[in-house]
LUMDOFI-785838 format. One record per atom (N, C-alpha, C): z, x, y. Coordinates in steps of 0.2 Angstrom, whole numbers, plus 5000, padded with zeros to 4 digits. Last residue first. Layout:
// LUMDOFI-785838
ZXY...
END
This chain:
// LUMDOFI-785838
505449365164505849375170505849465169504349225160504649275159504949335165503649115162504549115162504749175161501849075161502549135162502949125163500348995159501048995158501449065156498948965166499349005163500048985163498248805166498448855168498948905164498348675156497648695160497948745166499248615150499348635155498648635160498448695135498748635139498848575145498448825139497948805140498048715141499748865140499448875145498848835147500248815126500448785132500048785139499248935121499148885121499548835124499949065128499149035129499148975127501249045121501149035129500449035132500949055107501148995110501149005118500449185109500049155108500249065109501649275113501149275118500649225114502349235103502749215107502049215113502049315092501949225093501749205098501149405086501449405093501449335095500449355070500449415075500949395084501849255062501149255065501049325070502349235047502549245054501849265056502249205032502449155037502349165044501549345028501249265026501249205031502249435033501549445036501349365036503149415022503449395031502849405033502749415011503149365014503149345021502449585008502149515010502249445013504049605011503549625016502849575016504449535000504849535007504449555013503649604989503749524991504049524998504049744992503249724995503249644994505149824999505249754995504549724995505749994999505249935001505149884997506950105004506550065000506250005000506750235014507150175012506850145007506150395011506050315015506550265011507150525005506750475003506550415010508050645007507550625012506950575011509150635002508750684999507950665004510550675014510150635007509650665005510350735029510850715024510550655018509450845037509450805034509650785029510050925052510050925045509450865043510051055066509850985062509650985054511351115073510751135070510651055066512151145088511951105082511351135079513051295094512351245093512251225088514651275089514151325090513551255093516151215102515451215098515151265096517651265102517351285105516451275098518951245097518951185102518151205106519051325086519751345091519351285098517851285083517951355082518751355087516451195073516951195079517551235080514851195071515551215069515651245074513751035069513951075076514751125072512250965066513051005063513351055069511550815067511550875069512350885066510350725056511050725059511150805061509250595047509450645051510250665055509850515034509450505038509750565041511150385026510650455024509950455030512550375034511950355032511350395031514150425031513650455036513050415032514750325023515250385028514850405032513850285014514050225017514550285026513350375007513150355011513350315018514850495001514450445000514050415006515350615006515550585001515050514998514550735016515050665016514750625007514650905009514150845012514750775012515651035014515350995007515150935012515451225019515451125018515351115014516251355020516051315013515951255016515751505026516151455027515851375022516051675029515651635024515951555024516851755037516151735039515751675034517851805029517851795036517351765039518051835016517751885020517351875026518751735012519251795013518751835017517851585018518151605013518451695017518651425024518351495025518651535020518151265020518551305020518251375020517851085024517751155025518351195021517250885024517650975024517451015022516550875039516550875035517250925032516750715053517250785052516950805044515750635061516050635052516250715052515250545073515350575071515650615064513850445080514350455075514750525073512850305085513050375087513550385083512150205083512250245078512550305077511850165098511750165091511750185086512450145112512350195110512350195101512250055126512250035118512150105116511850045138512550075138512850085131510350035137510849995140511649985138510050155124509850115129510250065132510150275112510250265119509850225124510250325098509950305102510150255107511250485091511250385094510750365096511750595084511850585092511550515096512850615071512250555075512250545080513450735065513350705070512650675070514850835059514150815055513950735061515650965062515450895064514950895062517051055055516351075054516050985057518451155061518151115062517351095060519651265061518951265061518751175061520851355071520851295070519851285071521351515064520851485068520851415066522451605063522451545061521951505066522551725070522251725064522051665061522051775086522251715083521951725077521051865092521851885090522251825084519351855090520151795092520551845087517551845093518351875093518951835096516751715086517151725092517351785089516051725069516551685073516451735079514451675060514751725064515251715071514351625046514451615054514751675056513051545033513651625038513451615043513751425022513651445030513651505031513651345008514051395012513651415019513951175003513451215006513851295008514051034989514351104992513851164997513950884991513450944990513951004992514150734994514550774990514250844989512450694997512950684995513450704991511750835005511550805000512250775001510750925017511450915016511250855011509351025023509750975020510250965017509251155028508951095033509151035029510351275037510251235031509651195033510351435046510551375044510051325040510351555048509951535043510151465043512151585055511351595052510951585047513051515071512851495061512151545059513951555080513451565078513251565069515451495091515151515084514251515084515251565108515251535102515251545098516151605122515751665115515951575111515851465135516351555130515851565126515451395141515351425145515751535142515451275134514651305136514851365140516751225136516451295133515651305132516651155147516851225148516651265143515151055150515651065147516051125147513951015158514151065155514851075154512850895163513350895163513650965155511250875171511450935162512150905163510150745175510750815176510950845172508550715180509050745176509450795177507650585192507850665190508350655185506950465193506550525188507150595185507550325196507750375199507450415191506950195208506850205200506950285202508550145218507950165217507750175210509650115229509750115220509050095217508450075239509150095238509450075230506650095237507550105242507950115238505950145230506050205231506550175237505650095213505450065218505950145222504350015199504650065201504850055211504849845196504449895195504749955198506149785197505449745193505149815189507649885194507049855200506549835193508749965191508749925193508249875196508750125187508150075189508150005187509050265179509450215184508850185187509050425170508950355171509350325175510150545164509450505166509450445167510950695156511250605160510550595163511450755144511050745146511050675149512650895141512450815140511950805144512851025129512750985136512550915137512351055117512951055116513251035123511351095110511651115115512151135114510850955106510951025102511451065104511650855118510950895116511250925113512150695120512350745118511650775117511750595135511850615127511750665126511250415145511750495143511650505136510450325157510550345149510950405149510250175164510350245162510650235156509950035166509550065164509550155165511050015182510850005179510050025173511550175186511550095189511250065182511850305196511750295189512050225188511750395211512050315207511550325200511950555212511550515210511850465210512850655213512950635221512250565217514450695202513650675204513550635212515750775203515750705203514950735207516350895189516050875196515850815195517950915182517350875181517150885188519250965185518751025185517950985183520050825178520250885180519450925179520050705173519350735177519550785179520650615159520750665164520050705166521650535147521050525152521150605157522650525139522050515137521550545141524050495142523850565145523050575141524250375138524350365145524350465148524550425120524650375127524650375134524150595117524750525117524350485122522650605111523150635116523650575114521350575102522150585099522750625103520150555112520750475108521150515104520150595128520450615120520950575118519050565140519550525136519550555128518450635155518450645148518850585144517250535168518050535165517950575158516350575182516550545173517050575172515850515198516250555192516550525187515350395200514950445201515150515199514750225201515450275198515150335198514250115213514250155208514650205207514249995221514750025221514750065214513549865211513649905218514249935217512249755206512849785206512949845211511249645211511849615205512449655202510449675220510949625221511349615218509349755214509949805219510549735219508649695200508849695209509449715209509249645186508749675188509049645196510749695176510249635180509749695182512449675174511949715173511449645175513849665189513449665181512749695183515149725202514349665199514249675191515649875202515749795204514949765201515550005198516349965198516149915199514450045187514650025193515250005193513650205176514050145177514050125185514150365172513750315172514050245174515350425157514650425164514550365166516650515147516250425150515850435155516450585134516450595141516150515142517750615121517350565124516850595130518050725108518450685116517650655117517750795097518050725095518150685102517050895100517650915099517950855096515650855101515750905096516550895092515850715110515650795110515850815102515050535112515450605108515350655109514950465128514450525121515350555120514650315134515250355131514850385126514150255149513750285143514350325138514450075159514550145157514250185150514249945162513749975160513750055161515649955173515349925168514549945170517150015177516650035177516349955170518750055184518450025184517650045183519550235182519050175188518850115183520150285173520450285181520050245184520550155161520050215163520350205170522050095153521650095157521050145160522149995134522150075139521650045145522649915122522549905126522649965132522349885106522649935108522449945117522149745095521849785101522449815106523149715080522749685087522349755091523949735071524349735077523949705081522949695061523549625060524049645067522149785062521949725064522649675064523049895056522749905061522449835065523449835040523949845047523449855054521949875037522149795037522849785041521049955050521349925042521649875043520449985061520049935055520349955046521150005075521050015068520649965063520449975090520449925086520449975080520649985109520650025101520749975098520049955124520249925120520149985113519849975144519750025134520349985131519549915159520149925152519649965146519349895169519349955170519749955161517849795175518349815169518449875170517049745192517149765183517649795179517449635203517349685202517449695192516049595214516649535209516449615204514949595218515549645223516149615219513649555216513849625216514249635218514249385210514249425216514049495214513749245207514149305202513849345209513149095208513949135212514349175208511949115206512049105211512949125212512049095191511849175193512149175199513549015187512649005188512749065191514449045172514549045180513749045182514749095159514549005161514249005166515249195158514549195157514149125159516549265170516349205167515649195167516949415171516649355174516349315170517749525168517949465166517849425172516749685160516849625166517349565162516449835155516149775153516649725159517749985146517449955152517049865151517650025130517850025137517150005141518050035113517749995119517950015125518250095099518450105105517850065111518850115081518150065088518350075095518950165067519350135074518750145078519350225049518650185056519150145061519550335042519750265042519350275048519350425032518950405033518850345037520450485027520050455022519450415024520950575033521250495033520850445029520250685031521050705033521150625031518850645034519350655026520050665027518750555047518950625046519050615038517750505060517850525055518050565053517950475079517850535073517850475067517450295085517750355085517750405077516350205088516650205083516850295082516150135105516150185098516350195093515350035118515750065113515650115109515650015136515250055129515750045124514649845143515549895140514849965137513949725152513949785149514649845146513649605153514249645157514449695154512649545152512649575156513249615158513049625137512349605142512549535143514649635132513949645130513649605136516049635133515849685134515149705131517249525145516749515138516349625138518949495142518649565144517849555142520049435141519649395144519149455143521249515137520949505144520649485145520649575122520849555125520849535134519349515110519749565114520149555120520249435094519849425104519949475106520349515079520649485086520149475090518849475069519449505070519649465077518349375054518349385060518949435063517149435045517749425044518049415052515549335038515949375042516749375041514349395023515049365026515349375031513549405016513449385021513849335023513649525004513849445003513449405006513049655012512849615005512949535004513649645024512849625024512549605017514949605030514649615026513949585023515549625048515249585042514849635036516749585056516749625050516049585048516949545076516849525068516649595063517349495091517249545086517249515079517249415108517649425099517149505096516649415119517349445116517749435113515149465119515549435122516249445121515249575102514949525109515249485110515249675091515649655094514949625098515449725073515049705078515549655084515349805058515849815065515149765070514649825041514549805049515049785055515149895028515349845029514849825036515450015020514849975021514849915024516650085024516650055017516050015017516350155037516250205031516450135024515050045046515450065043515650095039513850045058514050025050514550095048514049935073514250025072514249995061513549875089513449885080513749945079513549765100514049825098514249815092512249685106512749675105513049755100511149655116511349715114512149705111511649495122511549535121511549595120512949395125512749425119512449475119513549285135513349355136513449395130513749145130512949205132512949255133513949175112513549155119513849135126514649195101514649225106514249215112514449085091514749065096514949115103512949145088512949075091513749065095513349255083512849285088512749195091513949195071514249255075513949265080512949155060513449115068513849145070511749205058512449245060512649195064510149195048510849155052511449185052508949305044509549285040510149245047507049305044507749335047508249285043506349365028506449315035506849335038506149405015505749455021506049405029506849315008506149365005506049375013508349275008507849275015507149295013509049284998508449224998508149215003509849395001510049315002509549275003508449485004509149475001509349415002507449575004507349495000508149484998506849625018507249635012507249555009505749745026506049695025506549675016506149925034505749885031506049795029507249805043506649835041506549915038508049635041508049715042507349735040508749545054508449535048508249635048509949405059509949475059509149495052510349285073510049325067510049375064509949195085510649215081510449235074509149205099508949225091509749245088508949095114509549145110509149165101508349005120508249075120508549135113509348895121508748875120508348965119510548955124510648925116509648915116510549105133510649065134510449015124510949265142510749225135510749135135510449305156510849285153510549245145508849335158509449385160509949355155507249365150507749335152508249355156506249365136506549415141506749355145506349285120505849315125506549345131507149265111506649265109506349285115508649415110508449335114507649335112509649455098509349485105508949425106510149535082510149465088509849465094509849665074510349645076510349565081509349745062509049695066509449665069509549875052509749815053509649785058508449985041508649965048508949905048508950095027508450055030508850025037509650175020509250205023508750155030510850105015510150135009509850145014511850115024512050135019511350155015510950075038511350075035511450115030510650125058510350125051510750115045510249975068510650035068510350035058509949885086509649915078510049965076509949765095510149815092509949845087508649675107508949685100509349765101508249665119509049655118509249665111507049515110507449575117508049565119506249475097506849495100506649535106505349365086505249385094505949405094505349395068505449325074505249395081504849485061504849405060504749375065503949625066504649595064504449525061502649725060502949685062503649665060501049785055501849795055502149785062500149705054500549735047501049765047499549675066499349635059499849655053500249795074500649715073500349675067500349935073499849895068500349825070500750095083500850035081500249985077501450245085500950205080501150135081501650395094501850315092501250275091501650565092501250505095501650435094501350735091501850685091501650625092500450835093500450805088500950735089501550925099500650925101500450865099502550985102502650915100501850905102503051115102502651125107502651035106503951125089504351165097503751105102503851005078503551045083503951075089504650885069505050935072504650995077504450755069504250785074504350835077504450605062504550655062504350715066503450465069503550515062503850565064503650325074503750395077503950435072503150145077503350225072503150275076503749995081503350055084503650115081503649835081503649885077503349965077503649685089503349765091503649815086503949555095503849585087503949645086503749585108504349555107504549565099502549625115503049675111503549645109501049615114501549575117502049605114499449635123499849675118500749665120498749665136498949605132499349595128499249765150498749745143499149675142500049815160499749855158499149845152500849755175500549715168500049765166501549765185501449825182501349785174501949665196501349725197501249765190502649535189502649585192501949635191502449395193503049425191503149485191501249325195501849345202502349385198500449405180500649365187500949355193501649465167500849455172501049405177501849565153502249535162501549505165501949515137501549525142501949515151503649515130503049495132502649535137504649645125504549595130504049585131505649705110505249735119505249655122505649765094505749725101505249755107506049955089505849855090505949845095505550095084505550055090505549995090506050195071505650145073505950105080505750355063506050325071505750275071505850465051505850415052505950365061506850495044506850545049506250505053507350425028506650485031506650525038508050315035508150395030507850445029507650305051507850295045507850355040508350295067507950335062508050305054508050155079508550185073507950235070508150045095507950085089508350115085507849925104508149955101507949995097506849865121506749885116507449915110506549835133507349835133507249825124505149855135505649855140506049815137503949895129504449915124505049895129502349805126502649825130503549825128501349915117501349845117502149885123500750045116500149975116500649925115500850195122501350165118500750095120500750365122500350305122500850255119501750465131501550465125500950395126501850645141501650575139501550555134502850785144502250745138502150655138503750875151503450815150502850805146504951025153503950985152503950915149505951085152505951025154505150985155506051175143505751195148505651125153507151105133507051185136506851205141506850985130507551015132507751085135505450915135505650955132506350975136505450725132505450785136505750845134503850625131504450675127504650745131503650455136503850525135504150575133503150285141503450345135503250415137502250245148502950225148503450245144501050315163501250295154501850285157499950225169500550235170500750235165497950265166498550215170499250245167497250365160497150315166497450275168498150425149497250365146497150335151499450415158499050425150498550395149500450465170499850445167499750465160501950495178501450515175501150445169502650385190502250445190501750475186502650195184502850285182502250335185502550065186502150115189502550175189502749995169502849995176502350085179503449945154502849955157503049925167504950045151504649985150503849965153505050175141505250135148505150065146506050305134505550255132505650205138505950495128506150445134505750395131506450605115506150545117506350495122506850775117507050695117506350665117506550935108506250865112506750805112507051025102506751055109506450995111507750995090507951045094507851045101507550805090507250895087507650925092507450715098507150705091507050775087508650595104508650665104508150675097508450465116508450485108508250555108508350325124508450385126508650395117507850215138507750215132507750305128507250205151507950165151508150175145506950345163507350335156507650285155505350335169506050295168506650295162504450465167504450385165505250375165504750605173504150575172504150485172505850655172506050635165505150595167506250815179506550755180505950725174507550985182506950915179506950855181509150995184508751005184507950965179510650975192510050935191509350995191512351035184511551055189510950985189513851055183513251025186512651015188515151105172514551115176514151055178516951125175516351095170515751115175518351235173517751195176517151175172519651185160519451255166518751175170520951135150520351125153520151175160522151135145521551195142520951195146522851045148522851125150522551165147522350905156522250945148522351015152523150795165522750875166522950895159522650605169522950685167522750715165522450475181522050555176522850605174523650405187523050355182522750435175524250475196524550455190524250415184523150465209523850485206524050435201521650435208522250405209522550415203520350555217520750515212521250475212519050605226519650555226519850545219518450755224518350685223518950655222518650905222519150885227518850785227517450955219518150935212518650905216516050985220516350915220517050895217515051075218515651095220515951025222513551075209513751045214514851085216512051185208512651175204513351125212510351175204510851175209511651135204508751185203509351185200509951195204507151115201507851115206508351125203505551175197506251135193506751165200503951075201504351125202504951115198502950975201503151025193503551065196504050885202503650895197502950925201505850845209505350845209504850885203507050745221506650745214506150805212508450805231507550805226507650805221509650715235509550755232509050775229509650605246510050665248510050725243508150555255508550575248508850605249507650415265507950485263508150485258505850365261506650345262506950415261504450355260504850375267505550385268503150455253503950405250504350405256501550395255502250445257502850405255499950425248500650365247501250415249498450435252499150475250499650435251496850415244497550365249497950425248495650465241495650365241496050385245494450605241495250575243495150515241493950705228494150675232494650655236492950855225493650815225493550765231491550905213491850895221492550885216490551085212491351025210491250975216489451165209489651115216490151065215489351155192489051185199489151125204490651115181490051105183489851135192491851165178491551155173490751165177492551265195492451205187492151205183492651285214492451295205492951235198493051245225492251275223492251285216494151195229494051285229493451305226494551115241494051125233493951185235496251075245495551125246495051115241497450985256497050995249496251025251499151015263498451005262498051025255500550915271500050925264499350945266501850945279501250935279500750945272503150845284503150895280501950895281505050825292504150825295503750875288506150745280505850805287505150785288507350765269506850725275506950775282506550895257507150885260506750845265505450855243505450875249506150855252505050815229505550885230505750915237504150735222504750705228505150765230502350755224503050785222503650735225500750735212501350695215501850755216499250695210499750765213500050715215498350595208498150675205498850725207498150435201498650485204498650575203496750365204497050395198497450435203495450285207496050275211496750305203494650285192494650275198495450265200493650395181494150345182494450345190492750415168492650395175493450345175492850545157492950475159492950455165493150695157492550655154492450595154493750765171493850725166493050675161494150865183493650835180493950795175495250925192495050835194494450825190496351035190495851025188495650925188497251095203497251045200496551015197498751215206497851205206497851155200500051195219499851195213499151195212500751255230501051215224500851225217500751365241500351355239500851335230501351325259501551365252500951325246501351235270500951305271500951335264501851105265502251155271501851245270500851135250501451095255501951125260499351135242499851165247500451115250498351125229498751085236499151135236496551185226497351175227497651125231495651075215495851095220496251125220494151075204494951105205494851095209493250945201493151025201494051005202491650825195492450845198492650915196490850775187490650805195490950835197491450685178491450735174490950775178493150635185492550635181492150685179494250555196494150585190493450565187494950525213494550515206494450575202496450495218495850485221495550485213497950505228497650495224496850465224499550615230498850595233498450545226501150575236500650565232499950565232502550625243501950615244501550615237504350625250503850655245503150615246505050625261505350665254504850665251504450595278504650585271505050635266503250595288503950625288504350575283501550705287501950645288502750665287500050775291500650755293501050725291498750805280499050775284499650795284497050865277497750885278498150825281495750945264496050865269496850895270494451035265495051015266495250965269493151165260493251085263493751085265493051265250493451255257493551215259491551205245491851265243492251285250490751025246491151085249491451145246491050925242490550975236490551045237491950795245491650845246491350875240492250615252492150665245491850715247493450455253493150525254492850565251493350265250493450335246493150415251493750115253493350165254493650225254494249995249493549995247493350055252495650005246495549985254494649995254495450105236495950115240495550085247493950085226494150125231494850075234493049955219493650015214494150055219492349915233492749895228493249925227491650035241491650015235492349975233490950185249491350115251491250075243491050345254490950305249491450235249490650495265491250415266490950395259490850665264490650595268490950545264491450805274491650755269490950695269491350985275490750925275490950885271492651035285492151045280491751005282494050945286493751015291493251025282495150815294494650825286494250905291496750715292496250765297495750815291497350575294497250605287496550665291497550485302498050525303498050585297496650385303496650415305496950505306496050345285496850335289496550385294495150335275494850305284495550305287496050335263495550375267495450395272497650245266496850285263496450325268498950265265498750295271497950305267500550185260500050185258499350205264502150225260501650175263501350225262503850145253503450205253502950155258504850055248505150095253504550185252504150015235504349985241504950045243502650075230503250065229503650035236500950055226501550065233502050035234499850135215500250095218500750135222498650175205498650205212499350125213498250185193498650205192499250185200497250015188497350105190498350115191496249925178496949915180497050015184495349775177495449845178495849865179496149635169495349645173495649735175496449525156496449575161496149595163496849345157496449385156496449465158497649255161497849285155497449335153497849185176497349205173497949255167498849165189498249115188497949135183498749345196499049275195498549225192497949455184497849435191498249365189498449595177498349515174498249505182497649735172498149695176497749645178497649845157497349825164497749775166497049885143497349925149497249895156496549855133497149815132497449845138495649925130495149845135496149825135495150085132495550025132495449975133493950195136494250165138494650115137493850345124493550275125494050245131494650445121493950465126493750395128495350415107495450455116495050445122495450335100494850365101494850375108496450365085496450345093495850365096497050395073496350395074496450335079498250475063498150465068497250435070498950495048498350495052498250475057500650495048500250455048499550475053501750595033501350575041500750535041502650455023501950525024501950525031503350355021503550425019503150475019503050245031503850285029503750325026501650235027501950265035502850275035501450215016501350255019501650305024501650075016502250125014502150175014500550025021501050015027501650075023499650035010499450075015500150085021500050044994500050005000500050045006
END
């Protein structure tokens, strides 16, 4: 079967790059149809200066081409060797954009007299109003751009042109920019705190800052896939870098040198889940219909994502050359519509489908709401053959449901939290178990976003499971959107929940974070402590600067086995000068630093206040900053129960009784404060006499750590080496149910959701869209 393929083989690729898309383009209100689509847009809090701008001063031999296709129907162009287009303006940054083809040559651009960049403008494909040169890196000032043809190329007498340059007017206090990288380390420790709330860990020294990079496409969707790449994933909108002639919304960005890759992604992925499966494996669900019409500018095709099955084969290339996203909706697909779905990976290697609304929306509502669960590959369990499975657990949490807080458990069971219950479910029987309320009224899923976790594992304790929640709102989900305020303030609580049987009979263990926050990101470190990011003190989660305010801008560490009321502490943390809002991301790198991204609050990309924000922070921990352990040769598989030996090579320490530690790690996939699958599992260890050799054994069974990818971090007196990546199990694809899988192709229709809203449309006798 060709679809079982693609769980356990790389997948042939056969894109025909060179062709132009028919699924590439923008819906005009009134109409379902696409019609041509560019790159060339004006974000708000920018303006847009074409050609025929006065203010645009040309030296050479330019002339004029009027047209349609053109920026205001008229384009500039030379053939010139020196020509030049120069302007003035006062801004942060600038865009130029103009054409592509196979007449077109190199120019350079310059900025404030210095020479940036040389920019090859031919292309095999005729494409118009295309973004050639972007930077945000400019401090606000008076700044001047000019562009040269330099006379050479592929072909005799290159040209270049102009359509527009688009100036970002609003002030930054920090730059963006691409291709340059800005490193800068901040001095922020003297940030307000409130006595008595932080305490000082006395091993703590200073942490780091820098902003360096920026991420290309909007990070609302974040996953570590190798040593030297994450994958970003957005939603369709007007991102800076390009793919195939319009705004890609996927990218991989390298950990090292921070280069950007675009990816090709064919249905639309905005507010998508994901998971690796036991292969290594990456699959992408969900998303959200076609956007068109008054609703927003950045309809990219027709291809409706709310099914959307999207594979990413393993990928371990330094250079990621190769690396791509597949999609087949005729054959691979979910059942139903989701967004907002969760997804995490379980005990036999396959994916669990978690609840999420049948089309886009804000608040969940009973007419929207999918209270379900179904897994993929598909499964024929409780006589679902391949269908989704009823969780009235995801009915009486409504409405603020979704992205709900999945974590599977070391006895196989499902942890899951929304709005503000919690429940045990076991996915063999399909049985809930319900636990306490949390408490305080506290809800902590969409839109009132929490984080949660499912804190260490340890053999010391057999592996007992405790959950940590922090932050999320006690705003009533009932309340009409109209009287929820940005300024109605968010949760400052964290709740513990043991998941024994004494542990749930005390209830939820009630703690305060120094600030209030909701839509906060909580990454495991190596050592077991937490760091919290991210986030706002007031309002909820949403689209528009309207719905939250008052961003939190220094992170909090939290050591879950400090006593009581000495858990928290930002001693020597620096406080970020970025708001991180809505649609940020955080997480742990190889490294062993954190990677903080994204913030975009808006329809589409926008450049006022609490803006669509590109750049990345490193946040560095103190011992990033000592003699590490260094492991050599490391492994690439770990097996269950498996005995491994390690040479490492320790720190010098006078301390003979080294406190060792070995982390067997799920660094998560990351989107909307939902960290899935993120995990920790202490293995055990022991050193042998000749100092160096150090003995793991693999987690005990599936259900402890789920068979699939995992990093190993050995922790040294409080002090990471760099993870190295394993693969735990033997690296099989989950297993495939071909009645299950037939089944669902049988009953469920390609992209329903977008084919019931043409036919209502047509009904009607106009388009129909409610989507938000």
């Amino acid at each position: 079967m060709i679809i079982f393929a693609l769980l356990s083989f790389p997948v042939l690729w056969a894109f025909a790059w060179g062709k132009e898309s028919a699924w590439n383009g923008q819906t005009p209100p009134g109409t379902d149809t696409p019609g041509p689509f560019w790159p060339y847009y004006v974000p708000p809090g920018a303006k847009s200066y074409d050609s025929s701008s006065p203010l645009i001063h040309f030296t050479g031999s330019w002339l004029d081409s009027f047209n349609s296709m053109y920026v205001a129907t008229t384009l500039r162009w030379t053939d010139e060797k020196g020509a030049a287009a120069r302007m003035t303006f006062v801004g942060t940054g600038i865009e130029w954009f103009g054409g592509l083809d196979r007449s077109h040559g190199i120019a350079a651009v310059f900025i404030d007299g210095k020479k940036v960049q040389e920019i090859d403008t031919w292309n095999n494909v005729s494409r118009k109003q295309q973004r050639i040169f972007w930077t945000f890196n400019l401090p606000y000032g008076k700044h001047t751009i000019k562009v040269i043809n330099l006379g050479k190329g592929r072909v005799d007498s290159p040209v270049i042109d102009i359509d527009a340059f688009v100036v970002t007017e609003g002030h930054m206090t920090l730059p963006m920019t691409l291709p340059m990288t800005l490193s800068l380390t901040l001095d922020l420790s003297n940030a307000a705190t409130q006595p008595g709330q932080i305490q000082s860990f006395a091993s703590q020294t200073q942490w780091t800052l820098e902003q360096k990079g920026v991420t290309g496409v909007s990070a609302m969707q974040l996953t570590v896939i190798s040593d030297t790449h994450a994958l970003i994933i957005d939603k369709v909108e007007h991102n800076p870098v390009s793919i195939g002639g319009h705004p890609a919304w996927a990218a991989l960005f390298n950990l090292r040198t921070h280069a950007v890759r675009p990816l090709k992604v064919e249905s639309n992925s905005f507010c998508a889940g994901g998971t690796f499966l036991s292969n290594g494996t990456l699959i992408n669900v969900g998303g959200n219909p076609v956007v068109g019409g008054y609703t927003s500018a950045a309809d990219f095709g027709d291809l409706d994502g709310l099914q959307a099955v999207r594979i990413f084969e393993p990928c371990p290339s330094a250079s990621a050359a190769h690396c791509n996203i597949y999609e087949n909706h005729s054959r691979i697909r979910m059942a139903s519509p989701r967004w907002y779905n969760t997804v995490i990976r379980i005990s036999d290697g396959s994916a669990m489908i978690v609840g999420g609304s049948k089309k886009g929306g804000w608040m969940n509502n009973e007419t929207v709401n999918n209270p379900t669960i179904e897994y993929w590959p598909p499964k024929s369990i409780h006589n679902s053959i391949g269908l989704p499975i009823h969780l009235p657990f995801l009915v009486r949490t409504l409405n603020a449901n979704l992205f709900p807080i999945v974590f599977s458990l070391p006895d196989d069971r499902i942890f899951m939290a929304a709005n503000q219950d919690a429940i045990i479910y076991d996915w063999r029987t399909n049985q809930e178990q319900h636990l306490p309320r949390i408490p305080n009224e506290c809800r902590v899923t969409y839109p009132m976003a929490a984080a949660g976790l499912l804190l260490p594992l340890s053999p010391e304790d057999g592996y007992t499971a405790e959950i940590l929640l922090c932050g999320g709102s006690t705003i009533d989900d009932k309340k009409p959107g109209y009287e929820i305020s940005s300024q109605d303030s968010a949760s400052s609580q964290c709740s513990r929940l043991l998941l024994t049987d004494q542990g749930i009979a005390a209830g939820w263990v009630v703690e305060q974070m120094p600030e209030a926050r909701h839509m906060p990101d909580a990454v495991l470190l190596p050592t077991g402590e937490v760091l919290i990011v991210n986030g706002a003190r007031t309002g909820i989660s949403g689209y528009g600067n309207s719905n939250a305010d008052h961003p939190v801008l220094t992170p909090v560490l939290y050591d879950p086995i400090a006593s009581a009321g000495q858990r928290f502490s930002s001693e020597g943390i620096r406080s970020s000068t970025i708001p991180r809002m809505y649609h940020s991301v955080a997480t742990l790198t190889p490294s062993g630093d954190i990677m903080v991204a994204g913030s975009n609050p808006n329809l589409d990309r926008s450049e006022v206040k609490y803006g669509t924000e590109y750049r990345v922070e490193w946040i560095g921990p103190p011992y990033m900053k000592k003699n590490r352990p260094l492991v050599h040769k490391p492994p690439k598989a770990l097996l269950y129960g498996q005995n491994l030996t390690l040479s490492v090579k320790f720190p010098p320490s006078t301390d003979k009784a080294r406190n060792i530690k070995v982390a067997l790690m799920d660094l998560g996939f990351v989107t909307h404060a939902v960290h899935a699958n993120s995990r920790l599992v202490y293995l055990s260890s022991s050193l042998f006499s000749d100092g160096h050799s150090l003995q793991i054994t693999g987690p005990p069974r599936p259900a402890v750590y789920p068979p699939g990818p995992g990093w190993i971090y050995v922790v040294v007196d409080g002090v990471p080496s760099v993870g190295f990546q394993v693969m735990v199990g033997n690296g099989d694809g989950p297993p495939v149910d071909h009645t299950a899988w037939d089944n669902l192709l049988k009953m469920t229709a390609v992209d329903q959701y977008e084919a019931s809203k043409k036919t209502k449309g047509k009904k009607k006798g106009k388009n129909v869209d409610n989507t938000e």
